[in-house]
N, C-alpha and C positions, 0 to 999 in steps of 0.2 A: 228681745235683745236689741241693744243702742246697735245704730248702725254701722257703727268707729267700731263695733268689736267684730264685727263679721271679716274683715282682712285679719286681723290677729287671730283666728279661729281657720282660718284659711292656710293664712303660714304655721299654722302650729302644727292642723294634719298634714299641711306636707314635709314638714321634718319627723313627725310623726312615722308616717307610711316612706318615707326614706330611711329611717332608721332600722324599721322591722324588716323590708327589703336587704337592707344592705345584712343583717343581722342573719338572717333565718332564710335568704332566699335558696340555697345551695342544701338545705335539709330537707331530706329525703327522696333529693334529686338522681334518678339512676340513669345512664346511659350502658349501655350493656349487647355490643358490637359480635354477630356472629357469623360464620359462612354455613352457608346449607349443605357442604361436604368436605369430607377428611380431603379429598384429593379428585383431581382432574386428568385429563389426558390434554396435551395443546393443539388449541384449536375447541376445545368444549369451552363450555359456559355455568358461571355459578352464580348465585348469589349470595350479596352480604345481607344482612337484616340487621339492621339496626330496630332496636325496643327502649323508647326514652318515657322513664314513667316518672310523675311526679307526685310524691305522696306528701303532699304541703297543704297547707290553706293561703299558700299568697304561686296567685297565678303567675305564669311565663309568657308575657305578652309574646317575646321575643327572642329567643335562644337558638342561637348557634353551634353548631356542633361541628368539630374539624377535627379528622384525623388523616394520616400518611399510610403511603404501603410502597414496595418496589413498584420500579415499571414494569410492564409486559400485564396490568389487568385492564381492560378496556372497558369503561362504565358504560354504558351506552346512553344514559343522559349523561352528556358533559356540560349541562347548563353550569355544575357546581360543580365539577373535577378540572383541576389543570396538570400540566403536569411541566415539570423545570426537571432537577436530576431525580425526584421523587415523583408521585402521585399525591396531588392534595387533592384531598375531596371536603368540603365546605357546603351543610345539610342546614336548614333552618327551621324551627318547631314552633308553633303555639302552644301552648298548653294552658288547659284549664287549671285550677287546682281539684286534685286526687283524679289525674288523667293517665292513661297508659297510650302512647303512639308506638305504632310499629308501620317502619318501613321496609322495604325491600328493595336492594337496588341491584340489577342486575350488569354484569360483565363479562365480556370474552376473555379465555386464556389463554391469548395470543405466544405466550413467551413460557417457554418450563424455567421451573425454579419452586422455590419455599418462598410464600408472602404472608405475611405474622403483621397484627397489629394489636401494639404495645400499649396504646394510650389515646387517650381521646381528651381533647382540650375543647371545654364548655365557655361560652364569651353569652351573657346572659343584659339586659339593659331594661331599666326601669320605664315605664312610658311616662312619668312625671319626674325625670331627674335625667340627667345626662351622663350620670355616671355608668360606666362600664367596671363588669364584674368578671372575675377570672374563674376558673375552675377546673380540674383534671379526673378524669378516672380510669384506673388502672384496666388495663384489655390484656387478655391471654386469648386470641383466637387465630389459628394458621391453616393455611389450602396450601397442599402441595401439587403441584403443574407438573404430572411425569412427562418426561420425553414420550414424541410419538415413534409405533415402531416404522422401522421403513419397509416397502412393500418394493426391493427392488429385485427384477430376476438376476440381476446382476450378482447375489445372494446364492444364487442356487447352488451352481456347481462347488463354490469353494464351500460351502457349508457341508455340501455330501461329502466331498473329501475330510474335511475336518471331523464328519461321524466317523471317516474309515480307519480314520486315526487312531481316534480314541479309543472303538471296540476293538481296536488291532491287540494294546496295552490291556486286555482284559487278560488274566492269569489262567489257564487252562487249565486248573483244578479248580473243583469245585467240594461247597463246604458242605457236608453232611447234617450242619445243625442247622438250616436255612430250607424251609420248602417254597418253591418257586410252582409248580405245578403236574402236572403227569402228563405223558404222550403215549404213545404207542412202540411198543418194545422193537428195537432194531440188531439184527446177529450180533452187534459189535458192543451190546450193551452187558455189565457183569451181570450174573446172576443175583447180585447183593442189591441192585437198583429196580429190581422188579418190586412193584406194588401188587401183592397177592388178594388185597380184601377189592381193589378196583379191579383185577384181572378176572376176579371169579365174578361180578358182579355183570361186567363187557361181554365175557365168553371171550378174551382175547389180550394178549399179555400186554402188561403197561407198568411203565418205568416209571421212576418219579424224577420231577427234575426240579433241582438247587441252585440257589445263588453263587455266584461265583465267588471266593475267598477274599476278594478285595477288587472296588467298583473304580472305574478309570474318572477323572475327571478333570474339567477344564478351567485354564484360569485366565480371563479375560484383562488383557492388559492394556491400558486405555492413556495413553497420551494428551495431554491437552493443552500442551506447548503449542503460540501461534505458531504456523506456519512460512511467517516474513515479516516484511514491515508492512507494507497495504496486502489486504487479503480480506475474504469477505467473512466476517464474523459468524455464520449462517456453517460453514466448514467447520470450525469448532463443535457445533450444536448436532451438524450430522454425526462426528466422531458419538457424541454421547448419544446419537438414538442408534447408532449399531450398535453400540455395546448392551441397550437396552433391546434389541430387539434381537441380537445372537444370545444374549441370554435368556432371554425368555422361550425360543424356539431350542435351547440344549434343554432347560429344563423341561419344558414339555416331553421331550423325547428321553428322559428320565437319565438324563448326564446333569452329574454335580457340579457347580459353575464359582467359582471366587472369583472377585472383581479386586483387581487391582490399578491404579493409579495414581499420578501426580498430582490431582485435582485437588483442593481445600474447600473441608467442607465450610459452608457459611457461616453455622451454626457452632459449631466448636474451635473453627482455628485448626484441626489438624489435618493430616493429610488423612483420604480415606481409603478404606482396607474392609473387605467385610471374606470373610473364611466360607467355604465351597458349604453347598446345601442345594438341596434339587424339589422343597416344598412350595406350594403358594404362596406361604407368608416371607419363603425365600424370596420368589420374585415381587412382590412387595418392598421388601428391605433392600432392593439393589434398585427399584427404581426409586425408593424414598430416598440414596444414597446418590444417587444420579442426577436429580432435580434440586440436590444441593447442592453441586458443585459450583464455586465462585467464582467465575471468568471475569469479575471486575471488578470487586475491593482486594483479594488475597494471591497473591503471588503464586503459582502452581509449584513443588520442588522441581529438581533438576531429575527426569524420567530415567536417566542412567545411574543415577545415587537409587532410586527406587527398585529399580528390577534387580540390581547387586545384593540388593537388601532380602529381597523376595527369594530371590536363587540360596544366597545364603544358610537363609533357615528352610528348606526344606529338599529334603533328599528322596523325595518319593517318585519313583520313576512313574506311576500311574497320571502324571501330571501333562496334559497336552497343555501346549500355548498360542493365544491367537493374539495380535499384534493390530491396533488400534489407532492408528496417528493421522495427521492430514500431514503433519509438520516433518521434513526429511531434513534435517539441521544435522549436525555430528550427534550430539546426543541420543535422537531419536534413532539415527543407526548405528549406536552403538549399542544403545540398548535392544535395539534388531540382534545385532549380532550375539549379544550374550543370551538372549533366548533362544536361537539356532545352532549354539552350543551345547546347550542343555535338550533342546528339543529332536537336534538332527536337522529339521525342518522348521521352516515358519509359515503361514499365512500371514500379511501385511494387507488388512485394508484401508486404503488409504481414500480417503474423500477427498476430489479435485476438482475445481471449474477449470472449463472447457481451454479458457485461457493459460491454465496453467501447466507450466513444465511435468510432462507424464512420465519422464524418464525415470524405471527401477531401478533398486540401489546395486552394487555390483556383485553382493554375495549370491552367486547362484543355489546357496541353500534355503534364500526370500524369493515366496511366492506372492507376487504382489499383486491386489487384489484392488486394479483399480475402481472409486466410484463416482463415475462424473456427473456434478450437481449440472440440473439443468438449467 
């Protein structure tokens, strides 16, 4: 070959291998973004896995990989996470061709909430051309960050009175089509409630004992109107770990719990509401409801328009209420007060720093349940 042809043979393959590049380099390129669990508690740790497979015959010298999540996950390499009003994180791959990489990158989950990512944007570059190449692929993967519960004795006493309440409201008949268990037969018991196949069985008479005809239950009403203009954001947060953590301790102890509040969810835009239930997957669904609440893109409603609402539609006297706010503005005691209408009585637990005005509202039928952050 003349010497003059070897630069034309030069420049030829390199538009050549620029063209099939720019053509074909994004075919059969996967990026495929997942968390290693449904959901966390705050304060745990997850991780994300990224898996970038290339099923090509033209290598990736160079490939970038960039996607977003909320704040509150903490990557712990942050060589390639920044963070402005979102979380970027910015990964960089080689790959061979027909190569599979899998990363894992581990984070804390400092902040409860829902963190979902959407999209992943691939920035790809030739090692013989300067061009930059674009590319996206669609992600469905979400971790949900429940509230933690709180561990305060602060807790105690007003939560026994709140059980005495409820079992107070339980109906003193009982249903005949419901077995609950047997005990030991007492003078005051009818003859019609003895069990004769366990009595002859004991050597000793034994009654059988029924559910009650209709079971009391509570509806947890959770405020999350700030409490001023400066005030510490962390008071919000505790409002939603007592409501997570007074419903998890009614449900254990086998009282039926609905959550109510002004909070919006993130996910749908509306305000949330989930109906009484005393299952696991119950407390599941009020904490996946709880770590969706928006305290910083959606406006909460007005908590007094809400509890009107709630009162409204339901007339069931087996309904005890417990009263959920940091925030004491008119609203929030007003809607105090329309649940101490209906209830007789209220519990108000109210989350406060030390700094803050502790003075109870003036209805002596609010029992107020202060909880001073440390």
């Amino acid at each position: 070959m003349p010497i003059i042809l070897i630069p034309l043979v030069l420049i030829a393959l390199f538009f050549a291998e620029r063209y099939i590049f720019n053509k074909y380099w994004q075919r059969g390129l996967l990026a495929q973004l997942s968390f290693d669990k449904d959901a966390v508690t705050e304060g745990d740790s997850a991780c994300l896995l990224e898996v970038i497979t290339n099923q090509n015959f033209i290598p990736l010298h160079i490939l970038q990989v960039n996607f977003q999540t909320d704040i509150g996950l903490d990557f712990t390499d942050t060589t390639n996470a920044s963070v402005t009003d979102r979380v970027n994180v910015i990964d960089v791959f080689s790959l061979r061709f027909y190569e599979r990489i899998t990363r894992k990158l581990t984070m804390n989950c400092s902040k409860r909430g829902y963190y979902n990512v959407l999209e992943t944007s691939l920035v790809a570059s030739d090692l013989f051309s300067p061009d930059i190449h674009y590319a996206t692929r669609k992600q469905n993967t979400s971790l949900y960050v429940y509230p933690r519960f709180i561990d305060d004795k602060a807790l105690d006493v007003p939560y026994r009175q709140l059980m005495g309440e409820v079992e107070s409201k339980r109906f003193l008949y009982e249903d005949n089509f419901t077995f609950r268990g047997i005990r030991d037969y007492a003078p005051t018991d009818v003859m019609s409630s003895i069990n004769w196949k366990a009595s002859a069985k004991t050597g000793a008479l034994k009654v059988n004992l029924h559910d009650y005809t209709a079971s009391p239950e509570i509806a947890i009403v959770l405020n999350v109107d700030e409490p001023g203009i400066l005030f510490e954001t962390e008071l919000l947060e505790d409002c939603i770990r007592l409501a997570a953590t007074l419903a998890y301790k009614f449900i254990m102890d086998k009282i039926p719990v609905s959550l109510i509040t002004n909070g919006v969810d993130k996910v749908t835009g509306e305000v949330i509401s989930l109906e009484a239930g005393q299952s696991m997957d119950h407390v599941r669904n009020i904490l996946r409801a709880l770590a969706r609440i928006d305290l910083v893109g959606k406006e909460s409603s007005d908590i007094s328009g809400t509890v009107s609402e709630e009162l409204n539609g339901s007339n069931s006297s087996q309904i005890s209420y417990c009263f959920i706010s940091s925030s004491r503005r008119d609203s929030a005691v007003l809607a105090a007060e329309k649940l101490s209408d209906k209830n007789g009585t209220l519990k108000w637990f109210c989350p406060l720093t030390k700094g803050m005005d502790q003075r109870s509202p003036l209805d002596s039928r609010i029992d107020f349940v202060r909880i001073i952050r440390e």
